[in-house]
C-alpha positions in Angstrom: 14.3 -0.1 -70.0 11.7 -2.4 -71.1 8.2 -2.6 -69.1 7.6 -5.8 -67.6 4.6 -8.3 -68.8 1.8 -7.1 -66.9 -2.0 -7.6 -66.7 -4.5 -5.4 -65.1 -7.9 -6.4 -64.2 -10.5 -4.2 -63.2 -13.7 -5.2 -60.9 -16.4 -4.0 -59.4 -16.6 -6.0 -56.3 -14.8 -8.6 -54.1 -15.1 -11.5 -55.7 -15.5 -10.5 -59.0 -12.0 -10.8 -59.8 -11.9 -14.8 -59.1 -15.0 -15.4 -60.8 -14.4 -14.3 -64.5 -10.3 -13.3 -64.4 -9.3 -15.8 -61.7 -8.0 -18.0 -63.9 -5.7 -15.7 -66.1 -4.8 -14.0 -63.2 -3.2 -17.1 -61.8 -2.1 -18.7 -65.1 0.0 -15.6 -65.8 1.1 -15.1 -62.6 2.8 -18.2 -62.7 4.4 -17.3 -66.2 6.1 -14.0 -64.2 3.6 -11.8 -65.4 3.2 -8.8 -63.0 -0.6 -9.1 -62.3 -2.8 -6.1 -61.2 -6.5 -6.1 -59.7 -8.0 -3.0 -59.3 -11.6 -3.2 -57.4 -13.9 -0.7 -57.8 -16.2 -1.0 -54.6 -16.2 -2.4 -50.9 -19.0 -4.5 -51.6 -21.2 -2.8 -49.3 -24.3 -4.5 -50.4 -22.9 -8.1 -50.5 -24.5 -10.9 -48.1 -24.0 -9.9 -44.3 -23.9 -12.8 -41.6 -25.5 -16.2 -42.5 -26.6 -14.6 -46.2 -28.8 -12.0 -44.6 -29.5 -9.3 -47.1 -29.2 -5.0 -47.1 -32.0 -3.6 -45.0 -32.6 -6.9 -42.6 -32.1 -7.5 -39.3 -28.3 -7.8 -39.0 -27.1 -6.7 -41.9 -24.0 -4.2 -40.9 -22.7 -2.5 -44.4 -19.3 -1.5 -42.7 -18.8 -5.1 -41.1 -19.9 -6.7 -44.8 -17.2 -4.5 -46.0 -14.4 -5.4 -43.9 -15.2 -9.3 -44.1 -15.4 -9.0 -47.9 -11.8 -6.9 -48.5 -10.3 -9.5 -46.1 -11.9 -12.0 -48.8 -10.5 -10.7 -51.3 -6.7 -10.1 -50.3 -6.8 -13.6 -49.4 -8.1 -14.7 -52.8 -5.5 -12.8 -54.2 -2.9 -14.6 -52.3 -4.4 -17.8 -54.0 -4.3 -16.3 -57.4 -0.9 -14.9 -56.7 -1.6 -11.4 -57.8 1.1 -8.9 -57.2 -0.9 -5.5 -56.3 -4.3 -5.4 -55.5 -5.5 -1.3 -55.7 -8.7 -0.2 -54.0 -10.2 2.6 -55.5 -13.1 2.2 -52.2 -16.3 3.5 -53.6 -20.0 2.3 -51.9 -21.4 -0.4 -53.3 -24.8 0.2 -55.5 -26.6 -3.2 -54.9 -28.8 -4.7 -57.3 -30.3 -2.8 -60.3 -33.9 -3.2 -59.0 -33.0 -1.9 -55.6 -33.3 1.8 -54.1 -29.9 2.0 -52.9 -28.5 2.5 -56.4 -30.0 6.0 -56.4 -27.8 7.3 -53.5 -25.5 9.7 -54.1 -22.6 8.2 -53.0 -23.6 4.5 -55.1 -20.4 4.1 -57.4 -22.5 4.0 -60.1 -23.3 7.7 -59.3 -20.1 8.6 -59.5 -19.1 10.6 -63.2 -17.2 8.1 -65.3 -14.5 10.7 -66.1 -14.1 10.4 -62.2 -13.2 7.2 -62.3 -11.7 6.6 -65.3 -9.1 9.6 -64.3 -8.2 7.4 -61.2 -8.0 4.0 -63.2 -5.7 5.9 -66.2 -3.2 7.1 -62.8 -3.3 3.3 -62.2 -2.4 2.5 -65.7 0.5 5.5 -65.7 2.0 3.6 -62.4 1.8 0.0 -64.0 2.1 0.7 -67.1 -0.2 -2.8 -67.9 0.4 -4.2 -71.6 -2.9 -5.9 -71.1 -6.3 -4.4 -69.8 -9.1 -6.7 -68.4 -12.7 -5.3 -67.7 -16.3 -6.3 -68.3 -18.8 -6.0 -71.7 -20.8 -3.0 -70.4 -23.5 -4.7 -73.5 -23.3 -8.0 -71.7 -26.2 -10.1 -70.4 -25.4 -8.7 -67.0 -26.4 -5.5 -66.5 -24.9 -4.8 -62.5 -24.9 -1.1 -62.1 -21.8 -1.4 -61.3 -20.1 -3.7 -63.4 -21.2 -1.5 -66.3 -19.4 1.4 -64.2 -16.5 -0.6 -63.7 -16.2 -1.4 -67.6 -17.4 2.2 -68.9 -14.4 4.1 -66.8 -11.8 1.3 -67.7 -12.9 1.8 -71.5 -12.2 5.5 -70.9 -9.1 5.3 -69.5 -7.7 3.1 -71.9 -8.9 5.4 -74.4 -6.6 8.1 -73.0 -3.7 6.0 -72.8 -1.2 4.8 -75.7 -0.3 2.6 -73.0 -2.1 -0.3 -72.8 -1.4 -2.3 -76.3 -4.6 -4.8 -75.5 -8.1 -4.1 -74.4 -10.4 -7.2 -73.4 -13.5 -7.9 -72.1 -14.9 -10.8 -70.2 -17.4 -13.1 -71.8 -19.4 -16.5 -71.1 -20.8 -18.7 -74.0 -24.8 -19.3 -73.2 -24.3 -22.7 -73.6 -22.0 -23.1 -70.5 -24.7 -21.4 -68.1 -27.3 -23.7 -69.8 -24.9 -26.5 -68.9 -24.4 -25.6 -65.2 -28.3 -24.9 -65.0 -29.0 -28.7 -66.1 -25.8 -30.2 -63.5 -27.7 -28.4 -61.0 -31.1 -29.4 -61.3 -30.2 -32.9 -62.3 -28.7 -32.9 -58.8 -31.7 -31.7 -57.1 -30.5 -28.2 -56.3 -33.1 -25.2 -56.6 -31.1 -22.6 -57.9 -34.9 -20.1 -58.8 -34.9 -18.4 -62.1 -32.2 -19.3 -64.4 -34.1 -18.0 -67.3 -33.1 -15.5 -69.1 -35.5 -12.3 -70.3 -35.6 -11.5 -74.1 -33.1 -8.7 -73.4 -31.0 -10.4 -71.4 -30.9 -13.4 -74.3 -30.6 -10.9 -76.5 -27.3 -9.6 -75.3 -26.1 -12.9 -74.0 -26.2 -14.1 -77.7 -24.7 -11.0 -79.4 -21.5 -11.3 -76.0 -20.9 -14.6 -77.4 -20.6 -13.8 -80.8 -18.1 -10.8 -80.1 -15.7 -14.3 -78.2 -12.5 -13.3 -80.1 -9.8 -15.4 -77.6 -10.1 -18.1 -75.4 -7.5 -19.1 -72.7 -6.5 -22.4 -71.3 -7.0 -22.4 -67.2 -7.3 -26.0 -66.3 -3.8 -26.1 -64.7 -5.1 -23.2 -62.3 -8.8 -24.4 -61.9 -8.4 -25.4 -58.7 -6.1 -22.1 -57.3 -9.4 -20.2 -59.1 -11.8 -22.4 -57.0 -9.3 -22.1 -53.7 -9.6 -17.9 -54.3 -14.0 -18.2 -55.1 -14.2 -20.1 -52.0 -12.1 -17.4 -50.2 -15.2 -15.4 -50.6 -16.9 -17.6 -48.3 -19.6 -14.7 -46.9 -20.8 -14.7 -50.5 -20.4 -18.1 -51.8 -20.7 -20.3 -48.9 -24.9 -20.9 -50.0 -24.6 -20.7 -53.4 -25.3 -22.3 -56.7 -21.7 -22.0 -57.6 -20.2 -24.4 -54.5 -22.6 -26.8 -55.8 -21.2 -27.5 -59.3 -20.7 -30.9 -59.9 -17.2 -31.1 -60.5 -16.7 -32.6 -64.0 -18.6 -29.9 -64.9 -16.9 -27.0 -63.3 -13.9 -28.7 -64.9 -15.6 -28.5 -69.1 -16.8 -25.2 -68.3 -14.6 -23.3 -66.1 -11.3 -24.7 -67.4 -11.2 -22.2 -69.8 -11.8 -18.4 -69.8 -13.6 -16.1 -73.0 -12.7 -12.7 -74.0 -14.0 -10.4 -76.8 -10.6 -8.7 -77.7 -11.7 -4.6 -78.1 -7.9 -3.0 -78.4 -5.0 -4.2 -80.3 -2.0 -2.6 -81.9 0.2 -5.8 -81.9 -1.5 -7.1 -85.3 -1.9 -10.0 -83.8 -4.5 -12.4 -86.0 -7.9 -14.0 -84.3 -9.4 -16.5 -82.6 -6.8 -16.4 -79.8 -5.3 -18.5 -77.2 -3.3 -15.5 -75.5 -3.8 -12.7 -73.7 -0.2 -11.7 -74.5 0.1 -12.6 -78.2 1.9 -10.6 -79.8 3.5 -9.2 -77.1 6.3 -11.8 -76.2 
């Protein structure tokens, strides 16, 4: 019996699946592909009550948790997603805080941990498509690297999946949204990349192998980000003028890092080859 289409995405936090797969997730959702998101953490160290932050006054890690899982099943209803898995590990914060050295801080955890949990998820779903993060990207989240390491592994182990991507953003679009933003007066603090951070922004881009048309989603993707209104509510992103969320976000990058369909580069498919 043949497998149906299906896509699995896997994140690090609530939230994250809206903001770099939202659009794919919805786009092949309404194609009748079977569409999986597979979040790593509770997003313990997200924004608490009126964007109070870990270790103030008010901040509640188990009441940040709940309100940001209730996000994200209801961003999943917008992006029509058929199974959302919670693997329910503690969120590690920000790489320049303490809490990522806790024991318990998912990026703590051994990769061959998680990946063994993520390749029982593949085994159940049997996904023809894998979506995850550039662990050599510009953003270096502890966790988002743990996320993409123990999804690299498990595909690895698996003959399974028959495509391997991983998300990507052309520097020029941040440049873009940085501009929109100032030019309409918002102070949106350092937007400036370090060396390293360049560095491997530049060498993301280059690695852009497919590129997906999302405009006829953009606004179910915006309708799920906005879901995640504990996070988003205050920030830069809300702010976006709207011609310009619709240049840069209509579309979605992906540096392709698994094929055996033979299928030829650039891209406009997730599934090519496949159907």
């Amino acid at each position: 019996m043949n497998q149906p289409l299906t896509l699995m995405a896997v994140h690090a936090h609530p939230d994250d699946e809206s903001s770099s797969t939202g659009g794919v997730l919805a786009r092949y959702s309404d194609e009748g592909v079977r569409t999986i998101v597979v979040t790593c953490t509770n997003g313990e160290f997200g924004d608490g009550p009126a964007g109070v932050k870990p270790g103030e006054d008010g901040h509640d890690t188990a009441d940040v948790a709940q309100t940001r899982l209730a996000e994200l099943r209801e961003a999943c209803k917008h992006l029509g997603v058929t199974e959302l898995e919670l693997l329910g590990y503690h969120d590690s914060g920000m790489p320049e805080w303490e809490y990522r050295n806790r024991p318990d801080a998912f990026c703590n955890i051994p990769v061959d941990e998680v990946a063994g949990r993520i390749g029982a998820l593949i085994d159940r779903y049997q996904p023809q498509v894998v979506v995850t993060y550039d662990p050599d990207g510009a953003y270096q989240h502890p966790d988002h690297v743990q996320a993409s390491r123990a999804a690299i592994a498990a595909v690895e182990r698996s003959s399974l999946p028959a495509k391997l991507y991983l998300t990507a953003m052309r520097r020029s679009d941040w440049q873009r949204i940085g501009e929109a933003l100032r030019a309409a007066g918002e102070e949106i603090g350092d937007w400036e990349l370090t060396e390293e951070e360049e560095r491997q922004s530049r060498a993301s881009e280059a690695r852009i192998t497919t590129t997906v048309d999302i405009g006829a989603v953009l606004e179910r993707k915006r309708a799920a980000l906005l879901a995640h209104g504990s996070q988003i509510s205050e920030s830069w992103f809300s702010k976006i003028p709207a011609e310009v969320a619709a240049s840069v976000f209509g579309v979605e990058h992906f540096i392709r890092a698994r094929d055996t369909t033979g299928a030829s580069v650039p891209e406009t498919d997730l599934f090519a080859g496949l159907r």
